[in-house]
N, C-alpha and C positions, 0 to 999 in steps of 0.2 A: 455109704459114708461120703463117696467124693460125689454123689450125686447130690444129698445136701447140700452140699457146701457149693455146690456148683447152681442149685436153684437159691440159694442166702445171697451169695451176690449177685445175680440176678437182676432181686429184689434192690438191691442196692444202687445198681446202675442204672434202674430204670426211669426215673427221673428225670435225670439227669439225660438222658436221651430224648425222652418226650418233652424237654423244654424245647429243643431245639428249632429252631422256625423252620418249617417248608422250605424258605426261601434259602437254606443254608446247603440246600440239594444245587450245585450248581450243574449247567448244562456246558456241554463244549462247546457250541457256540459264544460263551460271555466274553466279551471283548473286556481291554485293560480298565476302560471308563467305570466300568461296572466291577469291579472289584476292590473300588473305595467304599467308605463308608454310606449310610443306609442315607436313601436321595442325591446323592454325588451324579446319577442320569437328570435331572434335573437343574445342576448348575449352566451346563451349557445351554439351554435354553433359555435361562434366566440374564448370562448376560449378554445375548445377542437382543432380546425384550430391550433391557438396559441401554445396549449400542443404538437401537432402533431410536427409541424412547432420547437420546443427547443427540442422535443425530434430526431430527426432529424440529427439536430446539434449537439448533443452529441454523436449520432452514429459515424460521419465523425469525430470526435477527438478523439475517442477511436478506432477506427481501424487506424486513423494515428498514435495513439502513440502504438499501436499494430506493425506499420512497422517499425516505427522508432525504435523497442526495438530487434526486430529480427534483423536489418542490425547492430547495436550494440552487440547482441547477437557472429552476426557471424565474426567477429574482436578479439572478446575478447577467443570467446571460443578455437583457436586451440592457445594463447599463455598459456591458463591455463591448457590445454592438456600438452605442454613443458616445464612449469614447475615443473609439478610435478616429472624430472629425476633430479632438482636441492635436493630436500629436499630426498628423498628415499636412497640416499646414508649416509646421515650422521644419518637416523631411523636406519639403519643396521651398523654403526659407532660404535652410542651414544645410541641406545635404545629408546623406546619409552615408558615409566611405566606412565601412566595417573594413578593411582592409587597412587603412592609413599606418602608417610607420613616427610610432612617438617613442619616448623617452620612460613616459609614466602614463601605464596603461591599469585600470580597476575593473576589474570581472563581478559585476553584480550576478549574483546566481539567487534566482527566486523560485522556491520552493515550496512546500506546504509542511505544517505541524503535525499532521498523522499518515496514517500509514493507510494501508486497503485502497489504495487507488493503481492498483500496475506500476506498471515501470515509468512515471511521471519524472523523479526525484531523481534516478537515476541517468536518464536522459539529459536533463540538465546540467548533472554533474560532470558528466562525460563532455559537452560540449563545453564546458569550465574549464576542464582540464585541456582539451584541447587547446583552447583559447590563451591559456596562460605558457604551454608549450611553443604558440606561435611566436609568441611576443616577448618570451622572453630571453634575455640574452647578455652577453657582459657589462654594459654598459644602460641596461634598459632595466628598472623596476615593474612588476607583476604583482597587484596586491589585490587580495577577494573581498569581496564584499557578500555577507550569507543573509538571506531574509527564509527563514522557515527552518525549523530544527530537526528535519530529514537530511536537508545537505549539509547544516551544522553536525549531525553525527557522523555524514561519510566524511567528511573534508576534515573536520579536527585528526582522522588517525593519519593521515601522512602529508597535512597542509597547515600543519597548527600557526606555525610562523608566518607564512602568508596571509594570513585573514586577519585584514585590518579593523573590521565592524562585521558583531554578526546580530541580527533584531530577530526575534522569535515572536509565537503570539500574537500575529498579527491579523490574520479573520478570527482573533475572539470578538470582535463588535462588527457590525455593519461596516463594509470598506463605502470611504469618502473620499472625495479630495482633499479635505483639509486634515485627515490622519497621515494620507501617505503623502502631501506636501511637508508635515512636518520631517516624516521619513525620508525626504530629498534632500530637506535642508540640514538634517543631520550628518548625513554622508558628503553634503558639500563642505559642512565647519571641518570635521574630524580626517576626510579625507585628501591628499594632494596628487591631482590629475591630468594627462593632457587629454585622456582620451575615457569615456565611460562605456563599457560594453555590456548590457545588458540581457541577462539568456533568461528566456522564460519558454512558457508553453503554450503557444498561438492556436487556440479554441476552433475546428472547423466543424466538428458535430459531437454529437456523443462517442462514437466508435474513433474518431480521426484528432489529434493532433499535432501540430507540427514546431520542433523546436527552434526558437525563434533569438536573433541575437539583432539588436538595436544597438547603436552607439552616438556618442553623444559628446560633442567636444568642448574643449575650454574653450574659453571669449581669446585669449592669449591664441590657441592652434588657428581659430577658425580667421582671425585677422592676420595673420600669417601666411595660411595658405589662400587667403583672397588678394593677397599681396603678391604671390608669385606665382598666382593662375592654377592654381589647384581645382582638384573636381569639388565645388560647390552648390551650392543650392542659387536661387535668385534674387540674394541677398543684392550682390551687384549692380542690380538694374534697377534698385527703389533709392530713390532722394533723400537722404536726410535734413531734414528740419527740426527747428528747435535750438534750443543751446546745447544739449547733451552730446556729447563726442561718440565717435564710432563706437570704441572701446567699454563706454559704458551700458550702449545700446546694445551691445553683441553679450556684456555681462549677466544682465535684466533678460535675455533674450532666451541665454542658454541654461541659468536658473528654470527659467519657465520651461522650456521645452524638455527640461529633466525632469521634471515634476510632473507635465503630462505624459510623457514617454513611461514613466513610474507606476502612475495611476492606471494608463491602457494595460502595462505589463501586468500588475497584481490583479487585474480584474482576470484579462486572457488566463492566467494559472490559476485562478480561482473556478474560470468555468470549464479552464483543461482538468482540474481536479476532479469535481462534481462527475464530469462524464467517465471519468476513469475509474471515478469510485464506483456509475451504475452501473460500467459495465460489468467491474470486477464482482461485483456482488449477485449478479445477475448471472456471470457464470459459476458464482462458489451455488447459490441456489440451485440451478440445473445438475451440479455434479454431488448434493448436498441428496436431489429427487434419486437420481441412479444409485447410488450410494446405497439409499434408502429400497430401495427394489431388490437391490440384491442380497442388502439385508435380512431382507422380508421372504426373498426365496430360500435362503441359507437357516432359516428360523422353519419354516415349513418343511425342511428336509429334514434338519435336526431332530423336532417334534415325531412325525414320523418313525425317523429310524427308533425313537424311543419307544412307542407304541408297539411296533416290531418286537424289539426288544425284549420287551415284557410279556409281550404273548409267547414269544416264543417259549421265554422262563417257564410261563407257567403250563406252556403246555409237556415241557419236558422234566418241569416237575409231575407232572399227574401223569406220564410214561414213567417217571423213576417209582411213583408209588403204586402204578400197578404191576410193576415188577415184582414190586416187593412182596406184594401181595400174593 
């Protein structure tokens, strides 16, 4: 009787046994990866493919903005070559005393609208602040002037009050002289000065540039100080002729020589940007290449141990079934 009953469920259970998949034999070897659900060894392979696969694509967008910044590079650079004959005649005019001691001192800070170029923006702003530290003091006004909206977003969090004009936007078209003359003579209506110090970023190759501070004085300091022997330029040793007075001469004079001092600066930051941006891109691509290698070694290992993996399963499946057997 208890043998019936003992071969009836049997019958019963055995079904129910023989559904169960080989693969439900596990071996002591299965590591934790392998006790998720059915293909869970296949996820890590899948998203390092993935990581390969984005990192990939961000190689091909940084050596295209790497070409794109050198064919921009080489447009800009031989007109900021030419102009720097526009401002060297009126340094040797009017002088150049970055040091002078005024009243009402303006920090032009010129920068660029985007990002991906190093530490361009940053440079600038550091010698800005220096500059405004030197100058200022009880009796003496420090007021900034921003051209590009990198230094407009460092300088607004602890210089908001300070920044008398700030122009953004400005390489969206071809740089000319009659854009950024109009951009002189904006900052001459709206601003009041004795002294203009102008920080930009002086272009010496693609790898090299040096941050550069020009300055620039009123018609009011520069007759001033040619009146009680100050370091000037050789303003002093030329004739005046005509009806126009000193005063007005030295007005017309200094207008202009702010407007090319302007133009040389936004070109020099235009072609210190360019080379900052090939270089940066040039080295996100190279670390973009290694990146991509070790990817590529870390997906071959992966692969692998999965292969392993499964051999082994199945060889310790077909040990558990000739056990059984």
């Amino acid at each position: 009787m208890a043998m019936a009953v003992f071969r009836r469920e049997g019958r019963r259970l055995l079904p129910s046994i023989a559904a169960r998949p080989i693969a439900a034999i596990r071996s002591p070897l299965a590591t934790e990866q392998e006790e998720g659900p059915l293909g869970v060894r296949s996820i890590s392979t899948q998203v390092v493919r993935n990581r390969m696969k984005s990192v990939k694509n961000i190689q091909k967008i940084t050596k295209a903005m790497k070409m794109v910044a050198a064919s921009k590079l080489r447009a800009v650079q031989g007109r900021a070559e030419n102009s720097r004959g526009l401002w060297q005649p009126f340094t040797a005019l009017l002088g150049d005393n970055p040091s002078i001691d005024v009243k009402k001192s303006v920090v032009v800070t010129l920068s660029s609208d985007k990002g991906l170029c190093g530490g361009i923006n940053s440079t600038v702003v550091k010698v800005s602040r220096a500059l405004y530290k030197l100058n200022a003091g009880p009796e003496k006004e420090v007021k900034f002037v921003i051209v590009g909206e990198k230094a407009k977003a460092i300088m607004f969090r602890d210089s908001k009050n300070d920044i008398a004009l700030s122009v953004t936007e400005l390489n969206k078209n071809p740089l000319n002289y009659a854009q950024v003359s109009v951009l002189a003579d904006d900052i001459l209506k709206n601003v009041e000065f004795d002294a203009l110090r102008i920080v930009y970023n002086k272009f010496h190759s693609v790898v090299a540039f040096l941050p550069t501070v020009a300055t620039v004085l009123s018609p009011e300091v520069i007759e001033k100080e040619s009146e009680v022997g100050g370091k000037l330029g050789e303003l002093d040793s030329y004739e005046i002729e005509g009806g126009e007075t000193k005063g007005e001469i030295l007005q017309n004079l200094a207008e202009f020589q702010f407007s090319c001092v302007m133009f040389n600066a936004v070109l020099e930051n235009a072609c210190s940007e360019m080379g900052a941006r090939m270089s940066a891109m040039d080295s996100s691509s190279r670390n973009a290449g290694e990146m991509l290698d070790r990817l590529t070694l870390t997906y071959n290992r992966t692969r692998q141990a999965s292969i392993t993996t499964e051999l082994i399963e199945i060889i310790s499946g077909a040990s558990a079934l000739e056990a059984v057997k």
